[in-house]
Each structure stands twice: as C-alpha cells, then as structure tokens.
N, CA, C and O atoms as a MOPAC input file, in Angstrom:
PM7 MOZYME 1SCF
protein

 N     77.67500 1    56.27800 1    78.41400 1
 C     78.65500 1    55.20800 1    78.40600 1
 C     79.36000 1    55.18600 1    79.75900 1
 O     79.58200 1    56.23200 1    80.36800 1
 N     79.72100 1    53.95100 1    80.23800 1
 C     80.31200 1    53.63300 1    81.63200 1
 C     81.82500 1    54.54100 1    81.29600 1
 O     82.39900 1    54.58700 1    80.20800 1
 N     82.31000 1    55.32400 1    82.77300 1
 C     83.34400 1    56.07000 1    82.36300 1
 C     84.62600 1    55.16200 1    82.25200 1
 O     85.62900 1    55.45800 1    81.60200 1
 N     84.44600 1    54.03800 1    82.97000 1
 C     86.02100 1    52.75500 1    82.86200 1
 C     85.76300 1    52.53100 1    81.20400 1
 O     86.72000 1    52.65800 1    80.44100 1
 N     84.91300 1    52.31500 1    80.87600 1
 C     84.79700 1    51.47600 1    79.38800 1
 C     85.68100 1    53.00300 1    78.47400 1
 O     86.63000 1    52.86700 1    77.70200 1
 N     85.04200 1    54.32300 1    78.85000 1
 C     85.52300 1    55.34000 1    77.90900 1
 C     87.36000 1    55.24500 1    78.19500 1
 O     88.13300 1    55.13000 1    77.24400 1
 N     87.69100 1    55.29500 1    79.19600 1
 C     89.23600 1    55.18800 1    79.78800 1
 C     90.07200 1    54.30700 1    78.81900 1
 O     91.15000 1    54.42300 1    78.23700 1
 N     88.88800 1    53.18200 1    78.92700 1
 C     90.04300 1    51.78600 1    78.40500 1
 C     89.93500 1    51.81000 1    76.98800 1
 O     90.71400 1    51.15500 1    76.29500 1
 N     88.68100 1    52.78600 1    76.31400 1
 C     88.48400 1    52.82700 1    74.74800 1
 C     89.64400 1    53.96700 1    74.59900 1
 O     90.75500 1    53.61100 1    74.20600 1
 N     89.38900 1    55.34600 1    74.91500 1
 C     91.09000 1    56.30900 1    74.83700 1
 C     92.45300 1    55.88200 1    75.49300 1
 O     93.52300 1    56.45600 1    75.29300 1
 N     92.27400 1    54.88200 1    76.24000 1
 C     93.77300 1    54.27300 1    76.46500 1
 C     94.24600 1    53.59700 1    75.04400 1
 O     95.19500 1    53.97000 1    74.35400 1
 N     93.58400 1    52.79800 1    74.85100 1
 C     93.76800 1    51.79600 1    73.55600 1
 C     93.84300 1    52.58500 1    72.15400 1
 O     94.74600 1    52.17200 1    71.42600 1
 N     93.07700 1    53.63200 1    71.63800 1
 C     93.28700 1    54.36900 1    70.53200 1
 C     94.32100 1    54.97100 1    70.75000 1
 O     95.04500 1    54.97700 1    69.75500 1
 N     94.73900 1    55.49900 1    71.62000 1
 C     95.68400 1    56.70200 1    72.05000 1
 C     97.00700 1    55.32000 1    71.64400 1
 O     97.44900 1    55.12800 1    70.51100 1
 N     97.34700 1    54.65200 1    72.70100 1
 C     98.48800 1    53.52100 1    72.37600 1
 C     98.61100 1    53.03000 1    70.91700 1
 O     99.62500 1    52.91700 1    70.22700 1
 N     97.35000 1    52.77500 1    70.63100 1
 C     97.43400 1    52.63900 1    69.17100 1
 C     98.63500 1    53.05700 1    68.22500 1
 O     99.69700 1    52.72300 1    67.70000 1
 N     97.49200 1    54.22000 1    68.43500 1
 C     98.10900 1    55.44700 1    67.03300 1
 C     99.40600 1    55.67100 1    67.71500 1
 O    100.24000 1    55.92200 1    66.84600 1
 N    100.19400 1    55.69800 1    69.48200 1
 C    101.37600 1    56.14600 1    69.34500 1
 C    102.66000 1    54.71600 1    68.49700 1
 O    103.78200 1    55.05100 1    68.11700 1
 N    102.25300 1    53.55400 1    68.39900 1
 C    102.76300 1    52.37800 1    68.21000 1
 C    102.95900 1    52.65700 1    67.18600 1
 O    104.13400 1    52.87700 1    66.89200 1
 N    101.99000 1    52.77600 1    66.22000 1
 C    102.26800 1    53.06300 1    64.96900 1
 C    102.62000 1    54.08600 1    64.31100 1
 O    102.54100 1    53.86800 1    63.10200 1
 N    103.13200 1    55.56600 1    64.67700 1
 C    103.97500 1    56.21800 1    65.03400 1
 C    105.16300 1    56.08100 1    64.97800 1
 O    105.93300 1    56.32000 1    64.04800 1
 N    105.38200 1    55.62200 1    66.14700 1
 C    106.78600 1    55.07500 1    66.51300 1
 C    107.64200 1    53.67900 1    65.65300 1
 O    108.82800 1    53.34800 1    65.66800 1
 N    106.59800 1    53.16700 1    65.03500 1
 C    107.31300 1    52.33000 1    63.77000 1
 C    107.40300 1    52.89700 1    62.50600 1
 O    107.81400 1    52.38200 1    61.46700 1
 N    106.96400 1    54.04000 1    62.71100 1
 C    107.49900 1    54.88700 1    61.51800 1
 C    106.57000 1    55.24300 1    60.33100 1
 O    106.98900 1    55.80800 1    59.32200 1
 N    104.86700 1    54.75700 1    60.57700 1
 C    103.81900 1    54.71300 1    59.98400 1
 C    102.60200 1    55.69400 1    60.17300 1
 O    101.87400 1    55.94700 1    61.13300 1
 N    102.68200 1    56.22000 1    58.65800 1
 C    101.77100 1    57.72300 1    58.71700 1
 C    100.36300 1    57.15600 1    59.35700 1
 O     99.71900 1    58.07000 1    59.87300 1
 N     99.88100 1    56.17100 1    59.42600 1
 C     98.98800 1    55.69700 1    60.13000 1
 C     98.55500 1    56.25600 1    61.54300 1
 O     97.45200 1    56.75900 1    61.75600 1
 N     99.74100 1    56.08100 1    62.65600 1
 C     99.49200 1    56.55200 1    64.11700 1
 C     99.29400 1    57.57700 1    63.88100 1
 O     98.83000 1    58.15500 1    64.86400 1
 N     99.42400 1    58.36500 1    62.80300 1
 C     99.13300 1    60.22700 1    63.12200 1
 C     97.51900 1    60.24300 1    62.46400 1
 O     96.74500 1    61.16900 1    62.70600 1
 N     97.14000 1    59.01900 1    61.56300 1
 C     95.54300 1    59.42300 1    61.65500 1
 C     95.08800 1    58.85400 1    62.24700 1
 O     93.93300 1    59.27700 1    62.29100 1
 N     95.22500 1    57.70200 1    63.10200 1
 C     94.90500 1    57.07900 1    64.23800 1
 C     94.57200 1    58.30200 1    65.23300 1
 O     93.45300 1    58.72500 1    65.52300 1
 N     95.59800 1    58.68100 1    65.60300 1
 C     95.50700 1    60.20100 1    66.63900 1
 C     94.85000 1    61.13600 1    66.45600 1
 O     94.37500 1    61.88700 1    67.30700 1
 N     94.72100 1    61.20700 1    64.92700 1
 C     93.71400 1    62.31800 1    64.29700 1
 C     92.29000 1    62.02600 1    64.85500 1
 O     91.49700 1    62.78300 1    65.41400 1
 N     92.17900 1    60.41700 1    64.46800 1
 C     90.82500 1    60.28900 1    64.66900 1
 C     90.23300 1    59.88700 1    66.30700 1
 O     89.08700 1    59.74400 1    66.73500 1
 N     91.48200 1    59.79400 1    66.91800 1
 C     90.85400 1    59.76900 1    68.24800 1
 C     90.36600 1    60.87300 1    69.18000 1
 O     89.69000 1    60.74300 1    70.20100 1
 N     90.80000 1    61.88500 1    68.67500 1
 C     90.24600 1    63.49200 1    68.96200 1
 C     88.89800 1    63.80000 1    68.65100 1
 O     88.24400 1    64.64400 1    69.26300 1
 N     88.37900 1    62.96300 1    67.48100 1
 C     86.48100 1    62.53600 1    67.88600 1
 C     86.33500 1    61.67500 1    69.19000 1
 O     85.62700 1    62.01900 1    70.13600 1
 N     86.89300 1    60.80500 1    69.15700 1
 C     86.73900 1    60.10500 1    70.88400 1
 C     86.85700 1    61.04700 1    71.75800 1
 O     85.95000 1    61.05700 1    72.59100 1
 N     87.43500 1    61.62900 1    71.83800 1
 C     88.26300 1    62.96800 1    73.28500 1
 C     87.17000 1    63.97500 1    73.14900 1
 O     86.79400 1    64.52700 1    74.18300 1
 N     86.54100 1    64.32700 1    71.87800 1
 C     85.28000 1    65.47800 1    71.77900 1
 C     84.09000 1    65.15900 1    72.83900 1
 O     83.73800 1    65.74300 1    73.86400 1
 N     83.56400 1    63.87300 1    72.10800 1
 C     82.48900 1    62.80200 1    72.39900 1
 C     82.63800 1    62.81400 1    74.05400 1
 O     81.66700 1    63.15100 1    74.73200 1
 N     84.09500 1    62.37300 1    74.77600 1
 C     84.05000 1    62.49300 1    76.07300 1
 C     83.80600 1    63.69400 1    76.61800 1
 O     82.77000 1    63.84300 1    77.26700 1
 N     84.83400 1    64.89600 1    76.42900 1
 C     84.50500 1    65.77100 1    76.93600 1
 C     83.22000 1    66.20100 1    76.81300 1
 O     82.50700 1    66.13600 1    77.81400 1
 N     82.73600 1    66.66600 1    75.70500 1
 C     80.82900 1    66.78700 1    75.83800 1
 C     80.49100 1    65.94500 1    77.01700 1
 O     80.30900 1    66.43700 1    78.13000 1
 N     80.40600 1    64.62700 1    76.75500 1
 C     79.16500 1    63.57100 1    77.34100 1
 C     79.74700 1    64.42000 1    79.15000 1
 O     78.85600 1    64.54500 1    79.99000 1
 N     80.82800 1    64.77900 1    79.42700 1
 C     81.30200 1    64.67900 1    81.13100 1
 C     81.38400 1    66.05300 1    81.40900 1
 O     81.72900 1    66.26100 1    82.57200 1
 N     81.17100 1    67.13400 1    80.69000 1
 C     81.33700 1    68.27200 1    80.81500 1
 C     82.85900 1    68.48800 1    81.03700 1
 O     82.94400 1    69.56200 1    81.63200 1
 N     84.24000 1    67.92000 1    80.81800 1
 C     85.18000 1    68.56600 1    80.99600 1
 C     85.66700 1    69.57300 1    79.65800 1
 O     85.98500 1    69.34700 1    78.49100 1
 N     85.57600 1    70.44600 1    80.26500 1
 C     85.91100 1    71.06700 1    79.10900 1
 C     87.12900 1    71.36500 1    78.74000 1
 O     87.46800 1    71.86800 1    77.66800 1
 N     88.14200 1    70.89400 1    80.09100 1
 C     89.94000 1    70.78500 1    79.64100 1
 C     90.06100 1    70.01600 1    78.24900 1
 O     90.89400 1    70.24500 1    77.37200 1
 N     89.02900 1    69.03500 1    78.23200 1
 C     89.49000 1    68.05700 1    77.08800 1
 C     89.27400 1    68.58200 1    76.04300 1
 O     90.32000 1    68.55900 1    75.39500 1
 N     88.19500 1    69.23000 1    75.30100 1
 C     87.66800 1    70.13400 1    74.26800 1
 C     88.58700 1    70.85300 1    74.01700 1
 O     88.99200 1    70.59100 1    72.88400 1
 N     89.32300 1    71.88900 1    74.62700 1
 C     90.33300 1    72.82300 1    74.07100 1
 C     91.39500 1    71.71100 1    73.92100 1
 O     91.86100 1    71.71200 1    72.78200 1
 N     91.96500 1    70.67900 1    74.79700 1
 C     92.66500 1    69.44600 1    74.48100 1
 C     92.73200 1    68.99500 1    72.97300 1
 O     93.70700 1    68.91800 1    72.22600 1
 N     91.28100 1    68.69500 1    72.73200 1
 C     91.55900 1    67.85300 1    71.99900 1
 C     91.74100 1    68.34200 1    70.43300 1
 O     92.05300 1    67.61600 1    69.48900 1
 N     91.46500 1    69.76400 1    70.39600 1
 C     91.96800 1    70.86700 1    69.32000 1
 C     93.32600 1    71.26500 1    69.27400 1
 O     93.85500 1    71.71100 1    68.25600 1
 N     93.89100 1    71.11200 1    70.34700 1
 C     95.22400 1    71.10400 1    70.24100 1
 C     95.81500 1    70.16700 1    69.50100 1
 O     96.30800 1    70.32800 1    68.38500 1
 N     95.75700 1    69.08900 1    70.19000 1
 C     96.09100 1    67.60000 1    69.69400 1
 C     95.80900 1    67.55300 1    68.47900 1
 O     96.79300 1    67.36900 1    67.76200 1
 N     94.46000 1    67.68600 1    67.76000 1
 C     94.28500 1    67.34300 1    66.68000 1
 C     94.83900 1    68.22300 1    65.47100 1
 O     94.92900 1    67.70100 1    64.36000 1
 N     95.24700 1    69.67700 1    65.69100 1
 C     96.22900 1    70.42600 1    64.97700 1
 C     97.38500 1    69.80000 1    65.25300 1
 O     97.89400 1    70.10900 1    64.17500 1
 N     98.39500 1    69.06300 1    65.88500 1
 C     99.98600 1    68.47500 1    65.69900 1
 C     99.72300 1    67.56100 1    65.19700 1
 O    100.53300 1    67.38900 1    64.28600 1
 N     98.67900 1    66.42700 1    65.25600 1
 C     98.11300 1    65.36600 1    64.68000 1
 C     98.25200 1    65.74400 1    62.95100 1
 O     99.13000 1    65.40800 1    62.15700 1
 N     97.10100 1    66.51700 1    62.75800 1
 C     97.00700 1    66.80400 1    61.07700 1
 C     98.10300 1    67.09600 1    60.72900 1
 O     98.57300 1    66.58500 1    59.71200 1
 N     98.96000 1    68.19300 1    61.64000 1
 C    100.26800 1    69.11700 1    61.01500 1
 C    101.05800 1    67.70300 1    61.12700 1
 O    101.93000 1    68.18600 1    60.40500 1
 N    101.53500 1    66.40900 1    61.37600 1
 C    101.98700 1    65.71500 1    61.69100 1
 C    102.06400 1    64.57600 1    60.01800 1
 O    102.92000 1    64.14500 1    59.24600 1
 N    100.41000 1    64.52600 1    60.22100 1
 C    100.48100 1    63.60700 1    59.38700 1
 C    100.53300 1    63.96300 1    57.58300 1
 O    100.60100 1    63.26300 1    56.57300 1
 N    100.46900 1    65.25300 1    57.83000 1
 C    100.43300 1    66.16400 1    56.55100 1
 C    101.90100 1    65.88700 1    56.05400 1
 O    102.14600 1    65.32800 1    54.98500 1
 N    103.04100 1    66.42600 1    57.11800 1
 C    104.22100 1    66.18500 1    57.29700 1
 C    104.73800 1    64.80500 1    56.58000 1
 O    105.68900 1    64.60000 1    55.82700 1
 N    103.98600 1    64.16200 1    56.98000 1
 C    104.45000 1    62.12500 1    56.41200 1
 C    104.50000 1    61.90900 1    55.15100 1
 O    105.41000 1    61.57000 1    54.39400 1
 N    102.43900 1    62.35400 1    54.89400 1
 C    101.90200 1    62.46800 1    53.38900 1
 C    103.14200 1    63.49100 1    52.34800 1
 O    103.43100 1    63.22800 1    51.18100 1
 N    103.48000 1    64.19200 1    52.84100 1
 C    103.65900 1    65.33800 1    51.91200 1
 C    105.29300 1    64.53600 1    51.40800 1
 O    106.12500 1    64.27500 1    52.27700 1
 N    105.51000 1    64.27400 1    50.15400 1
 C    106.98700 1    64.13700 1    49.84900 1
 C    108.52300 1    64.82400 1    49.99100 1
 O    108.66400 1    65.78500 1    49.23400 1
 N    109.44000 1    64.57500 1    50.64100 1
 C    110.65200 1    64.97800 1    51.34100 1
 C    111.35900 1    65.54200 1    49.88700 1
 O    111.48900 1    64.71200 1    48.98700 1
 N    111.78400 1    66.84900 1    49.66800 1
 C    112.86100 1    67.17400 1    48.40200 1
 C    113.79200 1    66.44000 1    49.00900 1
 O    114.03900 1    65.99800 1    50.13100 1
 N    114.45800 1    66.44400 1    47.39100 1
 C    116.05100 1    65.78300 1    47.61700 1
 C    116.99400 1    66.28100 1    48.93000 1
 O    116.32500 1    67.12600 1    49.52400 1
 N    118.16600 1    66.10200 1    49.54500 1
 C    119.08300 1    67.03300 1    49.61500 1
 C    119.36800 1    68.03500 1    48.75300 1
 O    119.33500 1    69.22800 1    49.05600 1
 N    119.58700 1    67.69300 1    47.92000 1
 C    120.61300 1    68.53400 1    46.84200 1
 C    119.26600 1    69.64300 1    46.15200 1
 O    119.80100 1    70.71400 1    45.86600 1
 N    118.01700 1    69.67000 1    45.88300 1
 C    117.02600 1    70.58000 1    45.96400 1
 C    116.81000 1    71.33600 1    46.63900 1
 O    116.55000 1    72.48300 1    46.27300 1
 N    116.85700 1    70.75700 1    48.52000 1
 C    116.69400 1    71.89200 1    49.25800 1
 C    118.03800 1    72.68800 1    49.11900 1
 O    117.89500 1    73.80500 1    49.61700 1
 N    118.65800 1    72.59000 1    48.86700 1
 C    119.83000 1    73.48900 1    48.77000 1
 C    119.78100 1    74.36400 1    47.88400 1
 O    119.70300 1    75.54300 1    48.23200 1
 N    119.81300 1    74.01300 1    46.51800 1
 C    118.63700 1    75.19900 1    45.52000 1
 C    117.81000 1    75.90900 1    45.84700 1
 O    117.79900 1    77.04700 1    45.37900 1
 N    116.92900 1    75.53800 1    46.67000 1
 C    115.78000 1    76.07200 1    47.10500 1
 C    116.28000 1    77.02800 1    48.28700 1
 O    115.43400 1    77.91800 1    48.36800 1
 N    117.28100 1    77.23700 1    49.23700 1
 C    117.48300 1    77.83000 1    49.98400 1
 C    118.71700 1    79.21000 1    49.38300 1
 O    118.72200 1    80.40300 1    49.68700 1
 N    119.50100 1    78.56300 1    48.61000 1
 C    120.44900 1    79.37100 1    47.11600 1
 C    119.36300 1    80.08400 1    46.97300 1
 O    119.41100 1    81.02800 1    47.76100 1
 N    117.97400 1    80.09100 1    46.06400 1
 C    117.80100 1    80.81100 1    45.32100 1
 C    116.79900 1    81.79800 1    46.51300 1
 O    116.39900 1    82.82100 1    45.95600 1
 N    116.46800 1    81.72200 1    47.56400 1
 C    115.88800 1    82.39900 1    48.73800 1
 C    116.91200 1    83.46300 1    49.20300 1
 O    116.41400 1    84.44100 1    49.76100 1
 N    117.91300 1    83.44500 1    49.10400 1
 C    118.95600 1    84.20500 1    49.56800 1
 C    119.54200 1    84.85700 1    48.32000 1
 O    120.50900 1    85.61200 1    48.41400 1

C-alpha cells in the first residue's frame, strides 16, 4: 500500500475514535481499539518496529478504557459501603 494513503487512513481512524471520545462515546475507545490492527498491519508491512510495541501499548489503555465505559459506575452512596466495609 502507498505510504501517503496508509498516513491519511491512521490519521482519519485515529481522529475518529479521538472525536468520539471526546463526546463522551464508548465508541472512540473501540474505534482506537480497532485501529491498533491498522498500526500492526503498518508496522509489519514497513518494518518499524517502534509501532508494534506502540501499538500494544495503545491497545491495552484502549481496552482498559473502554472496559472502563462498558462496565457500570456504583452509586455514590455504595462506593462508600464498599470502602466502610474494606477498612
């Protein structure tokens, strides 16, 4: 693949998923998830291999991220129980 076309395909996923993110939608974090197959795919095809350990990084705050969204918030008044009965 032409390397401008790969640039302007991880510019655009990457903006993506941060947009939707930033409006507050568990979406940009699997957006991001899934653009770390894009970032694999590059690094292989170009030999950088900064991006490979990159894109394992990324994609662990990504999951830990969107796990975070998925997963339901206790009450106030629960976590407080929950921290009472820890102590």
């Amino acid at each position: 693949m032409n390397p401008q076309l790969w640039s302007w395909l991880l510019m655009a996923v990457g903006v993506t998923g941060l947009y939707l993110a930033g409006k507050r939608s568990w979406t940009g974090w699997a957006v991001g998830l899934g653009a770390q197959v894009l970032w694999l795919a590059y690094s292989i095809s170009t030999g950088q291999w900064g991006f490979l350990v990159s894109c394992f990084v990324y994609g662990a705050v990504y999951l830990r991220n969107l796990r975070a969204w998925l997963r339901p918030a206790l009450p106030a008044a629960s976590q407080r129980e929950v921290t009472r009965v820890e102590h």
